[in-house]
C-alpha positions as CSV (number, residue, x, y, z in Angstrom):
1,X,23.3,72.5,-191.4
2,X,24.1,76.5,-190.0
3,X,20.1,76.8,-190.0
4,X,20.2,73.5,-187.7
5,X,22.5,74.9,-185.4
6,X,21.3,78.2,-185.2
7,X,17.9,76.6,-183.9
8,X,20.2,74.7,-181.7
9,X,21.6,77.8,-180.2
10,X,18.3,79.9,-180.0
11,X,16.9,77.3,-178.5
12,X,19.8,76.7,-175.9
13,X,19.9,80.8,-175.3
14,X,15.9,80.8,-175.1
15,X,15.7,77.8,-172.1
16,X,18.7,79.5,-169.9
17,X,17.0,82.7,-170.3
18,X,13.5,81.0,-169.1
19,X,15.8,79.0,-166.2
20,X,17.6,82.6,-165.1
21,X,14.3,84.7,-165.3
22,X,12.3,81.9,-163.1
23,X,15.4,81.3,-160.5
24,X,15.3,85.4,-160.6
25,X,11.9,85.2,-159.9
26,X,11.9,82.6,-157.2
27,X,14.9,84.6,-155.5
28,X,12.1,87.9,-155.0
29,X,9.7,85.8,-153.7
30,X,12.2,84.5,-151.0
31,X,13.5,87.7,-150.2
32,X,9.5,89.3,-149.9
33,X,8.8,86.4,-147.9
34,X,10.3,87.5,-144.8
35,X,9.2,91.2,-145.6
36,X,5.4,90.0,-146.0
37,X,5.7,88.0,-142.3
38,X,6.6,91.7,-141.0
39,X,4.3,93.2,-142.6
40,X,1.4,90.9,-141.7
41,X,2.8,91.2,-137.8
42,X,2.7,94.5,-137.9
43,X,-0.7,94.5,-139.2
44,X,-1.8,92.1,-136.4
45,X,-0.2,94.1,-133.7
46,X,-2.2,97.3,-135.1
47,X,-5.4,95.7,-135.2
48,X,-5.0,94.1,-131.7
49,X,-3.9,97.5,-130.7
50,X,-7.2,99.0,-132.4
51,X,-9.2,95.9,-130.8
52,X,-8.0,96.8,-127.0
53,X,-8.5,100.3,-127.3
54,X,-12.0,99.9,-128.5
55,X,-12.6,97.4,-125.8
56,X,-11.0,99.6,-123.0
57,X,-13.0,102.6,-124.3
58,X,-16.5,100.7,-124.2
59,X,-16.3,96.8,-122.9
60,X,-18.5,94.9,-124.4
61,X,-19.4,97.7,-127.1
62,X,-21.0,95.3,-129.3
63,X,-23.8,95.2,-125.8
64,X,-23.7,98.7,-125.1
65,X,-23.8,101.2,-127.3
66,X,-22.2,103.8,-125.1
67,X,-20.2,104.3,-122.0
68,X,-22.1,106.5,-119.5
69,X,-20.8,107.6,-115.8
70,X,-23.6,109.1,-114.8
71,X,-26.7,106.7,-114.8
72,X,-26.4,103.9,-112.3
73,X,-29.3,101.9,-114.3
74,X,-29.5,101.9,-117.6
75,X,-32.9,102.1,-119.1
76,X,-35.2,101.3,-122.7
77,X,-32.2,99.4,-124.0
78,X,-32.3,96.8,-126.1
79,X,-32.0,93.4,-124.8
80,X,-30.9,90.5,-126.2
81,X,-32.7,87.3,-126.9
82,X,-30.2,85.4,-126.0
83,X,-26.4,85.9,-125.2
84,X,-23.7,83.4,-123.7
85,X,-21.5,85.3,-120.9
86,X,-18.2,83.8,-120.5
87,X,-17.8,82.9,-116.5
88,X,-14.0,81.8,-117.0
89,X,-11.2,84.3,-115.2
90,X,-13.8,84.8,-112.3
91,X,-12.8,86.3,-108.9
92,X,-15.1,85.6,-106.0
93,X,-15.8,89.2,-104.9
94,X,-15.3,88.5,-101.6
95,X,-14.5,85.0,-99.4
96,X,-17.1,85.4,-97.2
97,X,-20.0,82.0,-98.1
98,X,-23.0,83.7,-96.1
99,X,-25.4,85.0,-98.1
100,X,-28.2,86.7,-95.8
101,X,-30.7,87.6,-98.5
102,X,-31.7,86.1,-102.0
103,X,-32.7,87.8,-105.4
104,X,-36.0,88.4,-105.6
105,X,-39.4,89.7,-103.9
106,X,-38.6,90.6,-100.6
107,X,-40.9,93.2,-98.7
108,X,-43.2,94.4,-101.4
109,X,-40.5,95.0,-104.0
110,X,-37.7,93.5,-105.7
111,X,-34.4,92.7,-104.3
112,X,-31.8,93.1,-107.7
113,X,-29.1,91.7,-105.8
114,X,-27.6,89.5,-103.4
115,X,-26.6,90.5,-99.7
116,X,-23.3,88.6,-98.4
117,X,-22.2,88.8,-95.1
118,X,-18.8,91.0,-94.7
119,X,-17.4,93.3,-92.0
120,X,-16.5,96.5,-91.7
121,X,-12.8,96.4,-94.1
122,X,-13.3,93.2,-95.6
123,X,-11.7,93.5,-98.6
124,X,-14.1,94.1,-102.0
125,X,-12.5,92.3,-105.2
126,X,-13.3,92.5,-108.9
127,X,-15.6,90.1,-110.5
128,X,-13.8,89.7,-113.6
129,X,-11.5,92.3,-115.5
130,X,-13.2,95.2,-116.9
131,X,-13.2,99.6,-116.9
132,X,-14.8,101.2,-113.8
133,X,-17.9,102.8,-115.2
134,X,-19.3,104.3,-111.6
135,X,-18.1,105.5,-108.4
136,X,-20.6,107.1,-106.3
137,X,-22.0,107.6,-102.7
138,X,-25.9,107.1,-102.7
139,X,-27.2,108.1,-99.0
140,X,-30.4,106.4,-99.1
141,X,-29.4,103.3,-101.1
142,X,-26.1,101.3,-102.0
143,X,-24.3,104.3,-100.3
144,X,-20.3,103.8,-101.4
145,X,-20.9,101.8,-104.3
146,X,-18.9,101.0,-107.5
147,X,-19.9,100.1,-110.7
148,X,-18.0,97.8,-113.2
149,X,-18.4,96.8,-117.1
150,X,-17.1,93.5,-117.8
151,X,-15.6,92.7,-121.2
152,X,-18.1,89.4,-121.1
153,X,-20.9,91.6,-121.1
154,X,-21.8,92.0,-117.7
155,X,-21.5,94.8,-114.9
156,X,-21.5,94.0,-111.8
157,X,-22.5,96.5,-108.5
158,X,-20.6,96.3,-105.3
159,X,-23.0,98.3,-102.5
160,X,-22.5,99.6,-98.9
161,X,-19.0,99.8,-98.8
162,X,-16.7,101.9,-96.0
163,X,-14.4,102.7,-98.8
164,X,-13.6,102.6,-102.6
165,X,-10.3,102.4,-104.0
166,X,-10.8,102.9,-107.5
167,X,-11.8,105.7,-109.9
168,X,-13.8,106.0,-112.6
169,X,-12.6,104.9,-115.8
170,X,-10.1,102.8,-114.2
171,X,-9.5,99.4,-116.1
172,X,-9.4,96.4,-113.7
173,X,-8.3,92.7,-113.5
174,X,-10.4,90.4,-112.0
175,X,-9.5,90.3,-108.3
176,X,-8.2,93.8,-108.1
177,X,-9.3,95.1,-104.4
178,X,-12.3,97.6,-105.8
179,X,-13.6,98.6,-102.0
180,X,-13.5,97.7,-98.2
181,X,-16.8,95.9,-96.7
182,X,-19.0,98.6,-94.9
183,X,-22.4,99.5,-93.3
184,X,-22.9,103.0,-95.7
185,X,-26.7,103.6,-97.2
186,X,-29.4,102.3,-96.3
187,X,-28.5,99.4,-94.3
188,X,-29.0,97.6,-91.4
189,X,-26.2,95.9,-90.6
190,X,-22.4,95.1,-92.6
191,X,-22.9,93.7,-95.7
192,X,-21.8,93.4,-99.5
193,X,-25.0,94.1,-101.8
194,X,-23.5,92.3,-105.1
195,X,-25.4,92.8,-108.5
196,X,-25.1,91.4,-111.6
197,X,-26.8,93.2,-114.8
198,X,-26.9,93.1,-118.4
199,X,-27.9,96.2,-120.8
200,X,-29.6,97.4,-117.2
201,X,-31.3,94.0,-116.5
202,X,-30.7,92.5,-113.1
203,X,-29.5,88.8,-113.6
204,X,-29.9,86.6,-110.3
205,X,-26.2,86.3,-109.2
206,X,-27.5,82.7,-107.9
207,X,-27.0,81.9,-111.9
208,X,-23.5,82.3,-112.0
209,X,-22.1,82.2,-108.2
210,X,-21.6,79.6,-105.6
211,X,-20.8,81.9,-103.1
212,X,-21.5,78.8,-100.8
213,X,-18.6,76.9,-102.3
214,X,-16.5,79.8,-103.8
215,X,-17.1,79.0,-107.3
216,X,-18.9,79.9,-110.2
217,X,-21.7,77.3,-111.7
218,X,-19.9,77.0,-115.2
219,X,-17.3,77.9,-117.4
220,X,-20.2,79.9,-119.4
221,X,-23.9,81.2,-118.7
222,X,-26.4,81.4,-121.7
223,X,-28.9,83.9,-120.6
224,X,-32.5,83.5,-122.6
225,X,-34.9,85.9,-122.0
226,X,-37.5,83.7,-122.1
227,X,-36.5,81.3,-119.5
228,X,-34.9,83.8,-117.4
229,X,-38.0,83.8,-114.6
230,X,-37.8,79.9,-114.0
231,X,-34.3,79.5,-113.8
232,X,-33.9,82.5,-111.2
233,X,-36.4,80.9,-109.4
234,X,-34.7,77.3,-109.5
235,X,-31.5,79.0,-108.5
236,X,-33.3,80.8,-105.6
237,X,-33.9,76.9,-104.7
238,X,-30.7,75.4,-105.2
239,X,-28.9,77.8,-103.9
240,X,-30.7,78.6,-100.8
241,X,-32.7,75.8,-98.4
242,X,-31.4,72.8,-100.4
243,X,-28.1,74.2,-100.1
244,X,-28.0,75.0,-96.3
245,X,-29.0,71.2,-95.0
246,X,-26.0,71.8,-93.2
247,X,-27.8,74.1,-91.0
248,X,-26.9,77.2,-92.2
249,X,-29.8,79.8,-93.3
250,X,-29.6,82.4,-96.3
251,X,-32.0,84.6,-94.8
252,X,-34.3,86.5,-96.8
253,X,-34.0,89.6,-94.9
254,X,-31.5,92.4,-94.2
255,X,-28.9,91.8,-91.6
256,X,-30.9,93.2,-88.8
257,X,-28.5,92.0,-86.5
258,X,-24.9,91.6,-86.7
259,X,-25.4,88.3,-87.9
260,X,-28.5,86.5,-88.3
261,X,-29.2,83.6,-86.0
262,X,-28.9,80.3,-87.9
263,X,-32.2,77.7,-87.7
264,X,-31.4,73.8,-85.7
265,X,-29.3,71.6,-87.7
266,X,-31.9,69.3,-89.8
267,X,-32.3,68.6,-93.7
268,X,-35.0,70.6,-94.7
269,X,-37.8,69.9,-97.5
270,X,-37.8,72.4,-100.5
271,X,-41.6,73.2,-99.2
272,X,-39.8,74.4,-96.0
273,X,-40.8,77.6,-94.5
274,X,-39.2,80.1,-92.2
275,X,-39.7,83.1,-90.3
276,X,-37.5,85.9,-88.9
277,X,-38.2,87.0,-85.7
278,X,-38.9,90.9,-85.4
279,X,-38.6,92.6,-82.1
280,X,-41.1,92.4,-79.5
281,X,-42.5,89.3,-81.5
282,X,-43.9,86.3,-79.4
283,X,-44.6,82.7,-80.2
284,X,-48.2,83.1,-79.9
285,X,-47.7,86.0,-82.3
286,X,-46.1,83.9,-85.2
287,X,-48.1,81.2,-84.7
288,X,-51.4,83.4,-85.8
289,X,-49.5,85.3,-88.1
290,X,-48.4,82.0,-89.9
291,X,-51.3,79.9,-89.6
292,X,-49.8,77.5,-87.4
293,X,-49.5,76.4,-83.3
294,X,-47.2,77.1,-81.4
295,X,-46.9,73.4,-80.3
296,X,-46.0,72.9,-84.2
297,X,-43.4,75.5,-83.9
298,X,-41.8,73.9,-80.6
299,X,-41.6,70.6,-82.4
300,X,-40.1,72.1,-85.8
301,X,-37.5,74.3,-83.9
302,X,-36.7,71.9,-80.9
303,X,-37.4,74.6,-78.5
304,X,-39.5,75.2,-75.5
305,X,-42.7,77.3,-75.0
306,X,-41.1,80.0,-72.7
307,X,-38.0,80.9,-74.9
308,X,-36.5,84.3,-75.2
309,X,-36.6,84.8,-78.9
310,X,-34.3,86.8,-80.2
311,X,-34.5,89.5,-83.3
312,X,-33.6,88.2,-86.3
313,X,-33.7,84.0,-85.0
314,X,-35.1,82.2,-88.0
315,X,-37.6,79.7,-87.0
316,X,-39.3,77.1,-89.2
317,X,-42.8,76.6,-89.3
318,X,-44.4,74.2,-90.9
């Protein structure tokens, strides 16, 4: 009988040691509970810390592998296959919808940009947030110019301004006044020369901006090298006669005057061809030049045989 209680009792002392030792136990982990939320906050805020300083130091690092002030283009780096640049938080760099020349060929050589129609202190605004890699005056080409690296990858070039109000190094948000409009390089009239590059690449803006409608084309743009040549093309397209039915021209030409004259009204084919009249130049003169009459001309343009042309009138003809 004492051996059966003695069980009894070890048995009794053995499960309220058990129950004590696990309600112990459970009481630690409640206590470390809150400790381990801290600590893993802590952690997060370090590493988001770490993440933005990285990304301030060199946007878009896993792109570029360094962060240069000094070279305007850069060159031999490698370019992806294929990358999706994230068009969301966009600025329109400016609010002016006239673009007066196109990405692309254009006199013999290639046109990496965009010209939009500004005046003299316009303001200039970021694309899209980002560090200001370059701030520069270039006499004989974009003159006052600025440079920025977007965290999406991109960097876009602001050209021919009268001012710049950032420095290098300078982190941004998107629609941060970078620059007043201006006339500085070599131009021929005010203007905003926008570019938009990857890894040194010129992208056609045309891709990603509406400037026509103040708006980008989508919430993201997948650039493939392989395709890259049609679509700029098709966006030269879109964006350009097809767009303009309402009468208005994107001229591919520089802003020889202080604003180029816009063709008649009319809903032109995509075949469609213009001309810009240069000084001195004559009817008869663009008709040979074009391989056309200057009847055709007359009926295209609704004008007369003895108008005063003007420089830069765009006329259509054929």
């Amino acid at each position: 009988m004492n051996l059966l209680n003695n069980l009894k009792t070890t048995a009794l002392l053995s499960l309220m040691f058990f129950t004590t030792t696990s309600a112990a136990g459970q009481d630690l982990l409640a206590r470390q509970a809150p400790v381990d939320r801290k600590m893993k906050a802590v952690d997060s805020i370090a590493l988001n810390r770490l993440i933005e300083q990285e990304m301030f130091e060199n946007p878009a690092g896993d792109l570029y592998d360094e962060w240069d002030n000094e070279l305007t283009h850069y060159q031999g780096m490698s370019l992806p296959d294929e990358t999706t640049i994230d068009l969301r938080g966009f600025c329109m760099p400016t609010e002016s919808r006239v673009v007066t020349s196109n990405f692309g060929a254009r006199w013999g050589r290639q046109h990496k940009g965009i010209d939009v129609k500004v005046y003299i202190g316009d303001t200039i605004r970021a694309a899209f947030s980002g560090k200001v890699r370059i701030v520069k005056y270039e006499p004989r080409g974009y003159g006052k110019y600025v440079v920025i690296r977007h965290y999406n990858g991109l960097e876009t070039y602001y050209g021919h301004m009268s001012k710049q109000l950032v420095t290098e190094n300078e982190e941004v948000k998107a629609g941060d006044p970078i620059g007043l409009g201006g006339n500085t390089g070599r131009s021929t009239g005010s203007h905003l020369h926008f570019e938009t590059r990857i890894c040194g690449v010129a992208l056609n803006p045309a891709l990603m901006f509406d400037f026509r409608n103040q708006d980008v084309v989508g919430d993201f743009y997948t650039f493939r090298r392989s395709k890259y040549a049609a679509e700029s093309s098709l966006a030269n397209r879109l964006r350009g006669v097809e767009a303009n039915s309402n009468g208005r021209f994107e001229v591919d030409a520089d802003d020889d005057s202080e604003m180029a004259i816009a063709a008649p009204a009319a809903s032109f084919a995509p075949e469609t061809h213009f001309h810009k009249v240069k000084k001195g130049e004559t009817l008869q003169a663009i008709a040979r030049k074009c391989h056309t009459t200057v009847d055709a001309i007359c009926r295209l343009n609704h004008i007369g045989k003895n108008i005063r042309l003007m420089p830069g009138q765009i006329l259509k003809y054929n």
